[in-house]
N, C-alpha and C positions, 0 to 999 in steps of 0.2 A: 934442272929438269928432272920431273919424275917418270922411270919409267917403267910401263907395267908387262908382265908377264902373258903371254897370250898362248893359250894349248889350241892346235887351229887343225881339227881334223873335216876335209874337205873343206865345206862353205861353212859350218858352224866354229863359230870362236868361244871359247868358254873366257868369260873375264877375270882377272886377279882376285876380283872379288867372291864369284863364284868358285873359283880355285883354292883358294884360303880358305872360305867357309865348307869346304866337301873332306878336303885335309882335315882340321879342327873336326868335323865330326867323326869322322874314319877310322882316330884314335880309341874311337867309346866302342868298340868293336872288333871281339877278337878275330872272325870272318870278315871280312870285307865286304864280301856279297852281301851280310846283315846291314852294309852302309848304302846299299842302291840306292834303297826307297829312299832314307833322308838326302841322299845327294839329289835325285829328278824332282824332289821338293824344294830342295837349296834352288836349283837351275827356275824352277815353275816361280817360285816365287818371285824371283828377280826380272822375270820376264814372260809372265803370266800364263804359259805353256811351256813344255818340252819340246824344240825342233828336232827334225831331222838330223842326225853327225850327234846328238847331244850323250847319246849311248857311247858312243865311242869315244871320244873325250873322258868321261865317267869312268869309263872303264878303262880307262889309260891312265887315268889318278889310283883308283882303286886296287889298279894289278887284277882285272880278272877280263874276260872274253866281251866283249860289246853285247855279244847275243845274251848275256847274262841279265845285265843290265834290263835292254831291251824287254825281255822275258816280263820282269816285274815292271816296266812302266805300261806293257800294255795288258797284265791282271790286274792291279789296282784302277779303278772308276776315275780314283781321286787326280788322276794325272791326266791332264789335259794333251792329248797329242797332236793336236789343231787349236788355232786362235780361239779365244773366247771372251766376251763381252767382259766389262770391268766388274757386274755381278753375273755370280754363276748361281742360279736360281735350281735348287738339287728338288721335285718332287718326289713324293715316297710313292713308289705303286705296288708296296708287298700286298698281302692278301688284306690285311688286317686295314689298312688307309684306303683298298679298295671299299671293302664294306662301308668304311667310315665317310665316304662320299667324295673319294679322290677325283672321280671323270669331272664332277663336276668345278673342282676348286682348279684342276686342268685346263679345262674349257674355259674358264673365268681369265684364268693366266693368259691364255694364249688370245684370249678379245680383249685385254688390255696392253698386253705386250706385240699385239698383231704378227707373232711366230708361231709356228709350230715345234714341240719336243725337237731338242737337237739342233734348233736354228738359236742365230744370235741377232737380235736388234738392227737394223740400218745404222744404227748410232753407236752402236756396240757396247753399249752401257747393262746390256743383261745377254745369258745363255740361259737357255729354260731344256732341262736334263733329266730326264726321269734317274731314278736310282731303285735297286732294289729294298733296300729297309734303311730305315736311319736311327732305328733303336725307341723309338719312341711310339711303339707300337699300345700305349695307354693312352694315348693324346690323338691318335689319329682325326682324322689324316694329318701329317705332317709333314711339315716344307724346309727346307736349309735354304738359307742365302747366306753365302760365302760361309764364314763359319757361325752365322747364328741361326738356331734351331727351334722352330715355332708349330708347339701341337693346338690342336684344335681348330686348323685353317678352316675359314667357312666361306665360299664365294662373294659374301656380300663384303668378309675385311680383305680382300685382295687388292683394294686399290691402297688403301693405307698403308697396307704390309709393303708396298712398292713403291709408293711415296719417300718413304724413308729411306729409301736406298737412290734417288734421284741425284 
């Protein structure tokens, strides 16, 4: 019988698998605090967001204060602190995607995905998330889903662009 390790602070359980993979990375860093971010990504990934208890667990591998932890999952965007659809739909609304016709590739998302910013699907298959820039400020307006990044969005390819992620 195999048996597996379980770090169990409160109601959250962090798995052997996530244990082993937050260790293995932790190494690559002479601070440890430098291993937050990759560890609440180890965790997000394994289970599509960060819970609650997840900081302190983390921080109980890492050797440093929970509130440490915490700190940088809720400055980074990229870390989910609530459930989110199995695509996470990032629009860009910097200055530059706005010019470029962001309200409207907006407005086109949210009458085919029938949410508004910040809401996720009844089906849970998309979260639709403004962000502030995604780098791709020569393509504007520009959109991320999960990690592929698409300049030139124009209301009329939103249903395609969303097709593909069905």
């Amino acid at each position: 019988m195999i048996m597996s390790t379980l770090i169990q602070t409160d109601r959250f359980v962090l798995s052997e698998t996530e244990r082993s993979a937050i260790e293995h990375e932790m190494h690559h860093y002479e601070d440890p605090r430098a291993a937050s971010i990759e560890a609440l990504k180890i965790v997000q990934k394994e289970r599509g967001w960060v819970p609650d208890g997840a900081a302190d667990a983390i921080g109980a591998i890492l050797g440093i204060p929970a509130s440490d932890v915490e700190g940088v999952a809720t400055f980074y965007s990229q870390i989910f602190r609530q459930p989110v659809g199995r695509h996470v739909i990032r629009v860009c609304d910097s200055m530059t995607c706005y010019v470029g016709g962001h309200e409207s590739v907006v407005a086109e998302m949210q009458k085919q995905l029938g949410i508004g910013l910040g809401q996720t699907t009844t089906d849970s298959r998309f979260t639709l998330l403004p962000v502030c820039c995604l780098g791709n400020c020569d393509k504007a307006p520009a959109v991320m889903i999960d990690d592929d990044t698409f300049g030139d969005v124009q209301p009329d390819g939103v249903a395609k662009l969303l097709e593909a992620y069905q």
